[in-house]
LOVO-528523 format. One record per residue: z negated, x, y of N, C-alpha, C in turn; residue in one letter. Coordinates in steps of 0.05 Angstrom, whole numbers, plus 5000, padded with zeros to 4 digits. Layout:
<sites>
ZXYZXYZXYA/...
</sites>
This chain:
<sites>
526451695212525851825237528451835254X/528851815288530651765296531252105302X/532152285276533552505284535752585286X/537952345274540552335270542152375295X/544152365289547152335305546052245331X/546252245353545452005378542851855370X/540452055356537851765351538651675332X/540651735319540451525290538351595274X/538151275264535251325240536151495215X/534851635204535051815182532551875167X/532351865132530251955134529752265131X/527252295121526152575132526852705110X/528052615083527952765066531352865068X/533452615084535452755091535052975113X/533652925130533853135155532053425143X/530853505122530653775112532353865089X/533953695089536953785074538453865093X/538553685115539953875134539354065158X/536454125151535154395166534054505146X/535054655125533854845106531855085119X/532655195150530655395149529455305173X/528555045167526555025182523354885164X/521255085173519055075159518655045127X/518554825112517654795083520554675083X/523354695091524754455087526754485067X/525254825044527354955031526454765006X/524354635004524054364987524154204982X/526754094995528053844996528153814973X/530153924952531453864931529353834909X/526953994914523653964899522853674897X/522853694932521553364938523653204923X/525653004919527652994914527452814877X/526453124864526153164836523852994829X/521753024854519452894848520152614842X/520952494861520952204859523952084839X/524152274818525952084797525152304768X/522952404774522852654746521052404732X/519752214737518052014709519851944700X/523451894708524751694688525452014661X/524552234671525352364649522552404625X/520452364644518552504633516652304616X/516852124626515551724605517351814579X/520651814583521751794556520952034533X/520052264545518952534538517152414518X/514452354544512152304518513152114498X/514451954500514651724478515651794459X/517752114462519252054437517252334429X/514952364432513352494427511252394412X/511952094413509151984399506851844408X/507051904442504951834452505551614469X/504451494480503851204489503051194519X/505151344532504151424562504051114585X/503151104610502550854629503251124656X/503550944671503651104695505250834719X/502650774732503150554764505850784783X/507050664802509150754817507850624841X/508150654865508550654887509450804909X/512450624917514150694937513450544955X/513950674981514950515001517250395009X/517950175014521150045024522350265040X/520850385060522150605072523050815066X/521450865041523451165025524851045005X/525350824994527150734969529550624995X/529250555020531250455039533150785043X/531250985053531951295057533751395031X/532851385007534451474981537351384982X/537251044991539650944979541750985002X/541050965036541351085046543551425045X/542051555033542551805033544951805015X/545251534993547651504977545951804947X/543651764944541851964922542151754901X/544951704893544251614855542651644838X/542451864842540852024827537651914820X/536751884841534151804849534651484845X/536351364861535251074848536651024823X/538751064814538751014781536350974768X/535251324776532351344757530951104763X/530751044785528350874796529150594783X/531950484783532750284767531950294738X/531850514726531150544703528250484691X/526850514710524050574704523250254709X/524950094731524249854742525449714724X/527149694711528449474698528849604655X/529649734652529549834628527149664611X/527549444589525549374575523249504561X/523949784542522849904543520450074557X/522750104584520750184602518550084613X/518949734614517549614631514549584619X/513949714584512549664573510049934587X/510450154600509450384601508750374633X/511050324645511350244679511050054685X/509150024714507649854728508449854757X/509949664774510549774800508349684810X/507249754842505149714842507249604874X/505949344890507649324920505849384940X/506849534963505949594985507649565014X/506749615032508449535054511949665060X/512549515070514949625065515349935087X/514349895105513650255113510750395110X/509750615112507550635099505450645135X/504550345129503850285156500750165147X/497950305167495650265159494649995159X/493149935147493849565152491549465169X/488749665183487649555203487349575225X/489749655236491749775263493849585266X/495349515237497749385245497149085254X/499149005277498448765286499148535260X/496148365260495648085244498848075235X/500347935253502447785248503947975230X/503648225232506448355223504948475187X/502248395184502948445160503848265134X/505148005139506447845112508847995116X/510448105147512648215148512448485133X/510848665132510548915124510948845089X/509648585086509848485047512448435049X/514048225057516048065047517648235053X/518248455069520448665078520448865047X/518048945047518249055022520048934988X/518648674987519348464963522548474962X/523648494990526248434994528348704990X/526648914990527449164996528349224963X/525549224948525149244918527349014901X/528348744906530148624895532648734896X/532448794928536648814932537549064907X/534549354900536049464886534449394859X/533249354861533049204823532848944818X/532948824827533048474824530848314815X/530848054824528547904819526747944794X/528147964771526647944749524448224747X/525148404762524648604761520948594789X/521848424810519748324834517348144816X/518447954796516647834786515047984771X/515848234759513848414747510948624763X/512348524779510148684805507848554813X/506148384800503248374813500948514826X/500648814815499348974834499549024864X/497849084883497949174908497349404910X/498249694923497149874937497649914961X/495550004971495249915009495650275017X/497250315029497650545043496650735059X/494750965047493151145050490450895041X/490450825013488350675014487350515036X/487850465060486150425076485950085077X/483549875081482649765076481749635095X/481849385110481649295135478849165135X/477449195150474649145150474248895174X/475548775185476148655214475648395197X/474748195195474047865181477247825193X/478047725207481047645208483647785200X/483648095205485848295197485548275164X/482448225146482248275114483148005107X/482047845120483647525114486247475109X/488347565133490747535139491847745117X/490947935114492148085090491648035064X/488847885054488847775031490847505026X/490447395049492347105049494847215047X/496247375053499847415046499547675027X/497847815008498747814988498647524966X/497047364972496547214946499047034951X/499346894976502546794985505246904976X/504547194967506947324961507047314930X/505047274919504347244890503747514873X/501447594892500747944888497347704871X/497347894850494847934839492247954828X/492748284846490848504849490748634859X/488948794880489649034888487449204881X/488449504891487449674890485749754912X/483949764912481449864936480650184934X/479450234952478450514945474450504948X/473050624931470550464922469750464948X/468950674970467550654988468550595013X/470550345014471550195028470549915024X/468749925008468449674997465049594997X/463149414988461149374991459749164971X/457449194958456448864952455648634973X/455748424963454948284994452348235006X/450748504997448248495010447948775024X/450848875018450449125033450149415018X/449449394995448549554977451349774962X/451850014960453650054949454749934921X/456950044908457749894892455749974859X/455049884850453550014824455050224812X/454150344797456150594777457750374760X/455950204745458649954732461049854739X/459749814761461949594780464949774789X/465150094778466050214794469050214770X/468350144746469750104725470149904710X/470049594730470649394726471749294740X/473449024732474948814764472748834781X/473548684799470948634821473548404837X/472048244852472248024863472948014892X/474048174908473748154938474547944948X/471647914961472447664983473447685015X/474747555026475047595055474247375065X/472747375085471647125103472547095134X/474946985136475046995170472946935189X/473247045215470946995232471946645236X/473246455233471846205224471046025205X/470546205187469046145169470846095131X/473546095142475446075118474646285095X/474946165077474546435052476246435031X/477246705026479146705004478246974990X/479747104963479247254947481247384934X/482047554918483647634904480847904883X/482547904860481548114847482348394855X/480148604855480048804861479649064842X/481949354841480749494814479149684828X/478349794817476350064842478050294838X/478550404853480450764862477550874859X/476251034847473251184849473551354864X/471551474886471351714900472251984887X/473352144899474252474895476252574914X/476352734902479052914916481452834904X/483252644909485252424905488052654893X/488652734904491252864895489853084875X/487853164879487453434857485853314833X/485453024834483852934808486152824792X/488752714807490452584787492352754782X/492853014799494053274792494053374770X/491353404763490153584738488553374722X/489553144719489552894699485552894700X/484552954713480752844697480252644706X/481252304716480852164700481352044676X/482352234659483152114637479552334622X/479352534635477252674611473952464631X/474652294654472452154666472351984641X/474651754624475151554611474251654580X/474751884583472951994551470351944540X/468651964575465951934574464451754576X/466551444580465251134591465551064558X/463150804561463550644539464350334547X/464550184527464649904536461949704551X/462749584568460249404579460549164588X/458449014581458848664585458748504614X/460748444621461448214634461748034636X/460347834637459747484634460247454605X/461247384585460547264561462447544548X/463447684555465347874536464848124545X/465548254519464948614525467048714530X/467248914548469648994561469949254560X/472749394562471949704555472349774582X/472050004594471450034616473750214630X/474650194654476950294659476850494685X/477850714687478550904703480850894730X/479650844748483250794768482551024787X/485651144791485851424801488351334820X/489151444847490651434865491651754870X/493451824868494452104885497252064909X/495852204938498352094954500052284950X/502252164939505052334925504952614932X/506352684948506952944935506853204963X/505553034981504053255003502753514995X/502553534963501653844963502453974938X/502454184929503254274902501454274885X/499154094885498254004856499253794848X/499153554862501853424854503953504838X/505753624851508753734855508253864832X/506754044819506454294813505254294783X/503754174788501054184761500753964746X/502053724765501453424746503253294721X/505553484721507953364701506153554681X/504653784679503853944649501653774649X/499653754660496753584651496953354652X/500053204657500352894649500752914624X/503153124612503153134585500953224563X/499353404568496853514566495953304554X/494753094576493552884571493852664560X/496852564557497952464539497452444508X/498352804500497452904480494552844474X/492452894490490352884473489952564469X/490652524483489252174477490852134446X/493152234444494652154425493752264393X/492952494401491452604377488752554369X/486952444386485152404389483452204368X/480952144363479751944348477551734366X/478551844386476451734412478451504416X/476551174421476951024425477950954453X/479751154469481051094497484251164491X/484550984516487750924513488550924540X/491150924536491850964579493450704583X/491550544601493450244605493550294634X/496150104646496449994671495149764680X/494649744712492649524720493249224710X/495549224711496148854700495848854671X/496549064652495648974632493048954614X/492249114636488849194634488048904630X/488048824656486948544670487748274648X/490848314640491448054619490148134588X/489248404593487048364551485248314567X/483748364586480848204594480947874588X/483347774599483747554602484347364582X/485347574553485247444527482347454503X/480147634517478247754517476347404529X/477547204548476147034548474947104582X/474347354588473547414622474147194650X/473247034659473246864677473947004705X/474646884718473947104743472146984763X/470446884754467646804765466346914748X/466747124730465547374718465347584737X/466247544749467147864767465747824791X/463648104789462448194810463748074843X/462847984857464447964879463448124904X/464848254924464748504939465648444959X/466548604983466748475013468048835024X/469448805043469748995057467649125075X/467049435071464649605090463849465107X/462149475120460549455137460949115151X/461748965127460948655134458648595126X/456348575119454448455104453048595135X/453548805158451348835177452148615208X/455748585196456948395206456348145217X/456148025187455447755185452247675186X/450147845179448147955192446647865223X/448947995240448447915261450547745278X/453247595268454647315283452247265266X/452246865279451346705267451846685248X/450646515233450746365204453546195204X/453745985223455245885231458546055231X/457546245245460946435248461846355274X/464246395276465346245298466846545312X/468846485327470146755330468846785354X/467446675374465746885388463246925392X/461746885364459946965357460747195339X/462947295327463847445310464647705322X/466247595360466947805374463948025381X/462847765388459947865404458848135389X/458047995358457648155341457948435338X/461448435334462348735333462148935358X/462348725385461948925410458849025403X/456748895396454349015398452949225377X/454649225354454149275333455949585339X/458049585352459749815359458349985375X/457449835402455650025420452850195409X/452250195384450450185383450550535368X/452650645367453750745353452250945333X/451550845307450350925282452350935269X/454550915269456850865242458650575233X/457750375255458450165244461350215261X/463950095243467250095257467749815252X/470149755254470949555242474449605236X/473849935245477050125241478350125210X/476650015195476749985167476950255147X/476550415125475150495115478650615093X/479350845094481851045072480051255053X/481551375054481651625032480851905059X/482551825081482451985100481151935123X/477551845125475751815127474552025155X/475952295146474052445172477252465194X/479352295200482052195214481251915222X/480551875246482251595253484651545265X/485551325257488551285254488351155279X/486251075301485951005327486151115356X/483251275349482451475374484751645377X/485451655405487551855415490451785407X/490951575400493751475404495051215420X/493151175427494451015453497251025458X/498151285457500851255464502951215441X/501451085425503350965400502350695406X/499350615395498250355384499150265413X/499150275437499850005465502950005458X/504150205449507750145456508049975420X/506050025404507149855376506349565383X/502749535396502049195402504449085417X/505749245439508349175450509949045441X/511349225425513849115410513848795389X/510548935382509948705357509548395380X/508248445400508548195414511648065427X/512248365433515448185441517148115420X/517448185394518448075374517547805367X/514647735366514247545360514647355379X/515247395399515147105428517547045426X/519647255416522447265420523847035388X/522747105366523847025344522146825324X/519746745331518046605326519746295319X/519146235351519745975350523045965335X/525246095343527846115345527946105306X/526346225295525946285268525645905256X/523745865263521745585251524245455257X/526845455281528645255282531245225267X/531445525264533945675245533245965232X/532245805210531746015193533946185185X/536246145190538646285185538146575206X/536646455226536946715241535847015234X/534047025204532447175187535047385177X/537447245174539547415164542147605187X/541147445215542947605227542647925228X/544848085242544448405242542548395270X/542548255286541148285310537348225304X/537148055287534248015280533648285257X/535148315245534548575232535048865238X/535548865260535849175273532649165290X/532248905305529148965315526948945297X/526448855278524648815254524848955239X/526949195233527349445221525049605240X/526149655267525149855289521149755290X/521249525291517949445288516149515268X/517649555241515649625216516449915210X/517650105221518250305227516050475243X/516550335273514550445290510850435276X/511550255262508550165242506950435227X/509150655211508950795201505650905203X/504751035193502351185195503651535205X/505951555199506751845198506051915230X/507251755239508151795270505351855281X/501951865269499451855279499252055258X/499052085239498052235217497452605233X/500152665247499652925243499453045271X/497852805289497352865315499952865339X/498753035360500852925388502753165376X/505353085393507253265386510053115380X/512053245359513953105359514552785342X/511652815326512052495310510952355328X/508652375349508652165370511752185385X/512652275388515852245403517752125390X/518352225369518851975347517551675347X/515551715362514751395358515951275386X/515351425408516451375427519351255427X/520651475414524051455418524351135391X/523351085364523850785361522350585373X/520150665395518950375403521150365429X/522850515444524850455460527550315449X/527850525419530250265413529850065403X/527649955389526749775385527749585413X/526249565428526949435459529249415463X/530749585452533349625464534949345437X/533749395421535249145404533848885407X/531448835420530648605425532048465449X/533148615462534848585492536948545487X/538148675455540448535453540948185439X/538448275416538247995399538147735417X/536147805450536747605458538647545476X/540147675478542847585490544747445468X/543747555443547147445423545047175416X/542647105410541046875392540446665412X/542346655443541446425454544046145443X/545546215435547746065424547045925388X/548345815374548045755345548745955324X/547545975306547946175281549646055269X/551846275256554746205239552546005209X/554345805216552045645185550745395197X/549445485214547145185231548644995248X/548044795251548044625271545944525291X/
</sites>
């Protein structure tokens, strides 16, 4: 957030260290604890006996904020959890954008940048070997792009990036006749496809996040007592045991914060004592015993993002992007429920209506970045490393944030305001220094 010195960027977890009495900000040092207490609390259960899993997802923007802040503390841990052999057997990183930016808002182009900013973010402090362990995706506030070109462009640069899987949330999702997802389907891979409006089709595997109350179900651990009560069930030639996926957004409230380090251990324990045939795995390794199990992935159910099957319905058969436009204008007017705003966790919020004065100054920026460094990029790729291309491509996936919309008009839309101006302000400079040769090129 630009609260610093003169607008300097800072993050938010330094700027309530340095306003203690202002509002909740006497929890810095809480918040803080949160995001490095698993490297204490994995080694806990283990030397307890038990056989704990637990997915991670950061954003580039708060692991950029930590290191930033010069918090050892916090990334040590975080190094620890990321690279430690041991560890890597229990921990699962999961990759998401590198700011926590909604992905069917953010402009097309900028989301391989929102991936590869991240990928880049996650090496510099734990290193490659550590990136190659990362095949999962989680998408930020679940949310799930329902647009035939926005789900395309985002399935195509995770798989480009050499992501997976991701994580969906169930009722963001659909069979391709429209039908919700079965109770089965809700505890198996599943197959999502994305179909551009011309006609391109690609896929990646999908795990299901199941409906609830997200922070208070993985708070107080019950999907682990949901996984007590499933049995195994058959999918294409092999029997499969059936799996539970749970999402909590970190640490916005004190069940989180509060309640989830005793009923993680809780739950730990019982599985550990237990005679019941469940165990607590992570998504990739889930997916590789399916896969020694013999599971195809032309086994797997295949599924589509909300409200495409009323979509494709009414474009033609054919497709075609303006039979696809047509489509959604008429299908929008009509207004029963159909969006194409795409489908979170936070469902009764759109991350649209009434921000205009974010979404026109972000399409902004995202357009003048790209007219500006596009071509200049494709000619000298060296130019990816200057400080001038990375001060405006910082400011662009920044302004991206969801925060800046999340908590209505006020001072986080001003915050958005104040980096979509410096943003500008460094595109004005980049092109004054990038009309000459990069140190390196000819």
């Amino acid at each position: 957030m630009p609260a610093g010195p003169n607008g300097d960027l800072i993050s938010h977890l330094q700027y309530m260290l340095e306003h203690p009495d202002e509002g909740d900000n006497h929890n810095a040092e809480p918040f803080a604890h949160c995001y490095r207490r698993m490297a204490d609390l994995i080694p806990e259960l283990i030397q307890e006996g038990c056989d704990p899993r637990i997915m991670l997802d950061y954003s580039g923007n708060l692991l950029w904020g930590v290191t930033q802040m010069g918090r050892r503390d916090i990334t040590e841990a975080l190094h620890y959890l990321a690279c430690d052999e041991e560890m890597n057997r229990h921990v699962e990183w999961l990759g998401t954008f590198w700011s926590h930016a909604v992905a069917p808002s953010t402009p097309i182009p900028d989301l391989a940048l929102q991936v590869s900013a991240w990928q880049h973010q996650f090496t510099d402090l734990f290193g490659d070997s550590a990136l190659q362990r990362v095949r999962g995706f989680s998408l930020p506030e679940m949310h799930l792009p329902n647009h035939p070109d926005t789900l395309f462009a985002l399935v195509n640069s995770l798989l480009e990036a050499g992501y997976h899987w991701l994580l969906v949330q169930e009722h963001s999702v659909e069979q391709l006749d429209g039908s919700p997802l079965s109770s089965q389907q809700r505890f198996v891979p599943n197959r999502l496809v994305a179909r551009s409006s011309s006609g391109e089709e690609i896929s990646i595997t999908a795990l299901i996040k199941t409906q609830g109350s997200d922070t208070k179900l993985v708070g107080q651990m019950q999907p682990c007592e949901e996984a007590f009560g499933l049995s195994r069930q058959r999918l294409g030639n092999a029997e499969i045991p059936s799996l539970v996926s749970q999402i909590a957004d970190g640490e916005n409230g004190g069940v989180m914060m509060n309640e989830f380090p005793e009923a993680f251990r809780q739950a730990n324990h019982r599985i550990r004592d237990s005679n019941h045939d469940t165990t607590a795995l992570n998504g990739s390794e889930y997916l590789e015993q399916l896969d020694a199990l013999g599971l195809k992935t032309s086994d797997l159910p295949r599924i589509q993002a909300v409200h495409q099957h009323r979509l494709w319905q009414k474009a033609d058969e054919s497709g075609g992007v303006d039979s696809v436009i047509a489509a959604i204008d008429e299908l929008s007017s009509a207004n029963d429920g159909f969006s194409m705003e795409g489908a979170s966790w936070t469902n009764n919020l759109s991350w649209v209506e009434g921000y205009d004065n974010v979404l026109q100054p972000m399409q902004r920026l995202s357009a003048r970045f790209h007219q500006q460094f596009d071509q200049q990029l494709s000619e000298q790729p060296r130019l990816s490393q200057s400080p001038a291309f990375r001060d405006a491509l910082l400011h662009l996936l920044l302004l991206e944030t969801s925060c800046f919309r999340y908590w209505g008009q006020g001072q986080w839309t001003q915050y958005a305001t104040d980096i979509y101006d410096q943003g500008m302000e460094a595109l004005n400079r980049s092109f004054d220094l990038s009309t000459g040769p990069i140190a390196g090129d000819k």
